[in-house]
N, C-alpha and C positions, 0 to 999 in steps of 0.2 A: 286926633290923628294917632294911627299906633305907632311905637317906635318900629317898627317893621314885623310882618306876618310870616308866622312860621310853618304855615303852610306849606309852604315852599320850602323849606328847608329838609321835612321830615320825605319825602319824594328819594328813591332811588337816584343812582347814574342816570343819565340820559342815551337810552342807544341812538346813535348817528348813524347815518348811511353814506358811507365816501363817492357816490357820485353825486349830492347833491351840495351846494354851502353852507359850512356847519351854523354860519349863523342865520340863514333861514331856515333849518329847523330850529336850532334855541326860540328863535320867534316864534315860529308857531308854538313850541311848546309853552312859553310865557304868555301868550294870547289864550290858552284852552285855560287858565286861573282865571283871568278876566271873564271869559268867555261862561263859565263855571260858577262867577260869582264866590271864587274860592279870595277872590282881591275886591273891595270894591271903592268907590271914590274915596279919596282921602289913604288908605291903604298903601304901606310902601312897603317895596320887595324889599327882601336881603338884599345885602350889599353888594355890587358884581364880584369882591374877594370872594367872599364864605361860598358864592353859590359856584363861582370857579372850583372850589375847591371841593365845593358839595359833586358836583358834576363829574369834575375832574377834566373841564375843558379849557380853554387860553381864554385869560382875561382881556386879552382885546376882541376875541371872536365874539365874545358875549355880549361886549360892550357896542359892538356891533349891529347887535341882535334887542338890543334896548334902543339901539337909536333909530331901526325900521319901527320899533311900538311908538316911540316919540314922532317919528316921521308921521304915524295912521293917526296921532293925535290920543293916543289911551293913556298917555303917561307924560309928566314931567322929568327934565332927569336934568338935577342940578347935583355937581360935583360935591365931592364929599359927605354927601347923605341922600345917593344914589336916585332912584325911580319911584315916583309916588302917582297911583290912578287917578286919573284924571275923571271927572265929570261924564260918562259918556252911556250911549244906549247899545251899545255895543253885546250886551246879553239879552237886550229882548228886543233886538231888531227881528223881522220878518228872518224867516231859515231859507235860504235858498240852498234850491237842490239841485242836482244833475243827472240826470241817466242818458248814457252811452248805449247807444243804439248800433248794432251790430251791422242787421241788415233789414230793408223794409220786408217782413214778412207774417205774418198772420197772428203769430204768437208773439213777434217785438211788437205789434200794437194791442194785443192782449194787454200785456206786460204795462205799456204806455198810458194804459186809458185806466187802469190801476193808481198807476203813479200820478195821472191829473186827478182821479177822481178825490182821493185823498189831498192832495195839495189844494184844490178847489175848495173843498169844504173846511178845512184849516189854514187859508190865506197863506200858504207857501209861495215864495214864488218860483217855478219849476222851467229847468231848461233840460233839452234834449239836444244832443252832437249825432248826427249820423257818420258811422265809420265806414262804410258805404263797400264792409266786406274787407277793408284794410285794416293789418295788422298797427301800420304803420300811425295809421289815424288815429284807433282805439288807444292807443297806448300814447299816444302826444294827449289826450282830451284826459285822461288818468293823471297826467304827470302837471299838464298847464287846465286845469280846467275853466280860470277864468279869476280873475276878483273877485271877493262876495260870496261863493260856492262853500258852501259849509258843508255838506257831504257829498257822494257820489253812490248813484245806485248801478250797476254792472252785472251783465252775465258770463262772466270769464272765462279765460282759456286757461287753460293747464297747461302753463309752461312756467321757466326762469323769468322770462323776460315781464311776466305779468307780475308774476310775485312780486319782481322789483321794484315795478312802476305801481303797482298798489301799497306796501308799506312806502315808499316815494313818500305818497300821496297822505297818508296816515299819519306821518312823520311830520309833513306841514301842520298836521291838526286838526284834517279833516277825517271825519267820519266815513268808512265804507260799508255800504251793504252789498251780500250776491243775492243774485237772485238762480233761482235753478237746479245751483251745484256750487259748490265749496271750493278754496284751496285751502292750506293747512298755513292759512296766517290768522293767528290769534285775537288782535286785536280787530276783525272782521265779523260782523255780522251776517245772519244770512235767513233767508227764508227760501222754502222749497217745496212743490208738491212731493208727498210721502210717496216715492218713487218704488222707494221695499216692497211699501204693503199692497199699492198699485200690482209689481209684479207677481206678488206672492197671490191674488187672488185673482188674477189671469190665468196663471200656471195650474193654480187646484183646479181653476172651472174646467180646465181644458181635459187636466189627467181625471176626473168624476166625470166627464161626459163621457171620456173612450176610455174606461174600464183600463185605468195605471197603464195605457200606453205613453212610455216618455215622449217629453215633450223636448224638442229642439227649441235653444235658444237663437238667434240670428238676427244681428247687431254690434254696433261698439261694446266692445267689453275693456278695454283699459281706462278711456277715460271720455268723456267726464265723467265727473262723480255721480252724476245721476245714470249713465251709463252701470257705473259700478255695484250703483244700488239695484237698477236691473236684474245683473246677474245674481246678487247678493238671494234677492226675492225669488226667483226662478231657483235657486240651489236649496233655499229652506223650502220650497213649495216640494220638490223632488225627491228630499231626506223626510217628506213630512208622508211621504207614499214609502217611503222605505226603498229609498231611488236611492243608490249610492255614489255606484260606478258610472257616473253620468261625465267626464268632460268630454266624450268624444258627442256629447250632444251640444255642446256650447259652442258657438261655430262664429268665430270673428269675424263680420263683414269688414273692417278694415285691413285685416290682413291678409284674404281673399285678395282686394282691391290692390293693395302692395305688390302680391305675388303675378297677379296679371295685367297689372301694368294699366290698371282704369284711373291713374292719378286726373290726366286731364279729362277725360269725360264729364260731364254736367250730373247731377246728380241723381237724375234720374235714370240715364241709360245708365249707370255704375252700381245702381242699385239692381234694376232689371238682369244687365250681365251675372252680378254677385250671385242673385238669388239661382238664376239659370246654373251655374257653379256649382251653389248648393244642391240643386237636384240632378246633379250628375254625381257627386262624389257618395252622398247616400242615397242610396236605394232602400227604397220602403213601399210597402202597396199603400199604405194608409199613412200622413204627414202631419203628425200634430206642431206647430209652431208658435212660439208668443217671439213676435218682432219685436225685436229695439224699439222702434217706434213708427208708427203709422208710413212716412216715405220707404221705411223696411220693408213693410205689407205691402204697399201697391207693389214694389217690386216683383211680390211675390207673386201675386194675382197676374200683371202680363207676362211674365216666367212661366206661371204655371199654365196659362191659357196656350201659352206659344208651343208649350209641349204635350197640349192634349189633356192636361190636367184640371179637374174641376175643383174650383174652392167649394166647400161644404158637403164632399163626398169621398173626394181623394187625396184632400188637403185641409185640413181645420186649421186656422187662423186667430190668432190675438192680435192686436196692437196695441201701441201706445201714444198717448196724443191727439191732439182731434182736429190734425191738420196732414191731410186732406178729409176734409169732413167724412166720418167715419161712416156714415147713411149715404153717401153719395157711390159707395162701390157699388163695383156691378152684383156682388151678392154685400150683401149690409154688414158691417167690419165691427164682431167684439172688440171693444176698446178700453184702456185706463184712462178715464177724463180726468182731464186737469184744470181746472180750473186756474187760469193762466193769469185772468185779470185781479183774481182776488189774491193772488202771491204777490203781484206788484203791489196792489193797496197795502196789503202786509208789510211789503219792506219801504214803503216811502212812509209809515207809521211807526216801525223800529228805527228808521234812521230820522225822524222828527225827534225822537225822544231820547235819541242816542245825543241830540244837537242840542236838545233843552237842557237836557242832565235827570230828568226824569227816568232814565236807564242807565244806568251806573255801569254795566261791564255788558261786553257783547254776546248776544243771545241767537239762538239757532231754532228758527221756529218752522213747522212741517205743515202743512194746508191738504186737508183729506182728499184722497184720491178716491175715485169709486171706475170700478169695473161695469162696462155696460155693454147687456149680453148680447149681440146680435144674430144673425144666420149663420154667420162665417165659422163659428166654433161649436155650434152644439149639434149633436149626433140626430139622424133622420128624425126619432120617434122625440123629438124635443123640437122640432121647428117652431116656427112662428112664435118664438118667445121671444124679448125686447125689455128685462130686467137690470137692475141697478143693485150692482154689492156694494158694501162700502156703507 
């Protein structure tokens, strides 16, 4: 047996979060040694002085925080020569996972059939919470996810209230991955279709078909982060034509929707109105456009039918995403595909080896996008082509 493992000692402070009990994070933090195999049977911590002291938290909170590891059975804790690991399978039990499902839609079972595919074929055992479109839900299923849940896979919202409840959740010891789009928490993994070069090779097809006429953006452009990378890719596509002077072409569907008051509307009539919006305030005989993403486009399509406007003559067309299936328009809709179920696979295999330790610090990985050409954006003497960039 050692006289105790200094592991633990050479470890930083511990950052705490005040709304949760400090000594259920200590626990989890002492559980991710075990968990890590950084302790193993026979293995005794420091002593709750040094590591109070190491940490710089209250010796009872701690002491607190050894007696839920003795409670799960990982540890013996006899006075005067502290916690020593107990016997247990506790690093190579089964990983159980979690992903928070927002709402049942085309793309959350993309996502979904990602994350069984992976857990299936690597004996995970995998659970899913549907939020059912509440904030409220999402965010209790992040904070309580359940006994047992070793990480959480997630497509976040950008706000306070997420951030919090995800380092929450990080704090206890568990792992997170995003899927989609990022927030700016460190200790977070993430995988995402390459949303940039998606955009960036939408935006070239469109300005190489109609001879460097700019191309309007229209969509979310604050946030999310894949929103962001939109624009990002539509701006280098622009400055790559020697487009400069371009923000009066970047055109916020949210902020449209703000100004006129479409908050309650369904999101389809809110897109239709936007787009109708758009083709009031600029006037153009010819409309090159790369949509935020496909719901943006059909927008545009009954906007632009309702005013007389033909897609693929007096309107060219991008989107992005393949929901509403992009071949099912009434003219066939250039798109950026995403391959939707192989980012879920991707992040239920970062967050397995983020759980084993086989991944030592959190990583940000990109899943190819490809541009695929249809009717909607290429100029008359180009018809009937049906190509794949990317």
């Amino acid at each position: 047996m050692n006289e105790y493992n200094n592991s633990v000692l050479n470890d930083s402070s511990v950052s705490l979060e005040k709304s949760r009990p400090v000594y259920e994070q200590l626990c989890g933090k002492l559980k991710i040694y075990i968990k890590d195999e950084k302790l193993k049977e026979g293995d005794r911590f420091p002593s709750i002085y040094a590591l109070s002291k190491k940490w710089q938290v209250n010796y009872r909170t701690l002491r607190a925080a050894f007696g839920l590891l003795e409670k799960d059975g990982l540890v013996d804790y006899t006075p005067n020569r502290g916690a020593t690991v107990k016997k247990n399978d506790y690093a190579k039990k089964t990983a159980s996972i979690l992903y928070v499902r927002w709402q049942a839609d085309a793309f959350c079972v993309a996502i979904s059939d990602g994350i069984q595919r992976y857990a299936s074929e690597h004996g995970l055992a995998y659970l899913m919470v549907d939020a059912r479109l509440s904030h409220e839900l999402f965010l209790d299923a992040i904070t309580h996810p359940g006994q047992g849940v070793d990480g959480i896979i997630i497509v976040p919202e950008d706000s306070p209230e997420y951030v919090n409840a995800i380092e929450q959740t990080i704090q206890s010891g568990r792992k997170v991955v995003f899927l989609d789009r990022v927030l700016p928490i460190a200790k977070a993994s993430s995988v995402c279709a390459d949303h940039f070069s998606g955009a960036y090779q939408a935006v070239n097809h469109l300005l190489l078909q109609h001879d460097g006429r700019p191309v309007y953006y229209l969509g979310p452009v604050k946030s999310p982060s894949s929103c962001q990378n939109w624009v990002k890719g539509w701006k280098e596509a622009m400055h790559s034509h020697n487009l400069y002077d371009i923000d009066k072409y970047c055109i916020d569907s949210e902020a449209i929707k703000a100004e006129l008051g479409f908050e309650n509307l369904n999101r389809s009539d809110a897109l239709v109105r936007i787009a109708k919006r758009f083709f009031e305030i600029k006037h153009e005989k010819v409309y090159s456009i790369f949509a935020g993403n496909n719901y943006v486009a059909r927008g545009i399509y009954v906007a632009a039918e309702e005013l007389g406007l033909k897609i693929g003559k007096d309107v060219f067309v991008a989107g992005s995403g393949d929901a509403p299936r992009s071949e099912t328009f009434s003219v066939p809709l250039s798109s950026i595909w995403q391959n939707s179920e192989q980012v879920g696979y991707e992040g239920a295999k970062i967050l397995h080896e983020l759980i084993t330790g086989s991944l030592k610090k959190p990583i940000h990985r990109l899943v190819p996008a490809k541009l695929v050409i249809r009717e909607s954006s290429v100029a008359a003497d180009s018809k009937n082509k049906s190509t794949q960039i990317g």
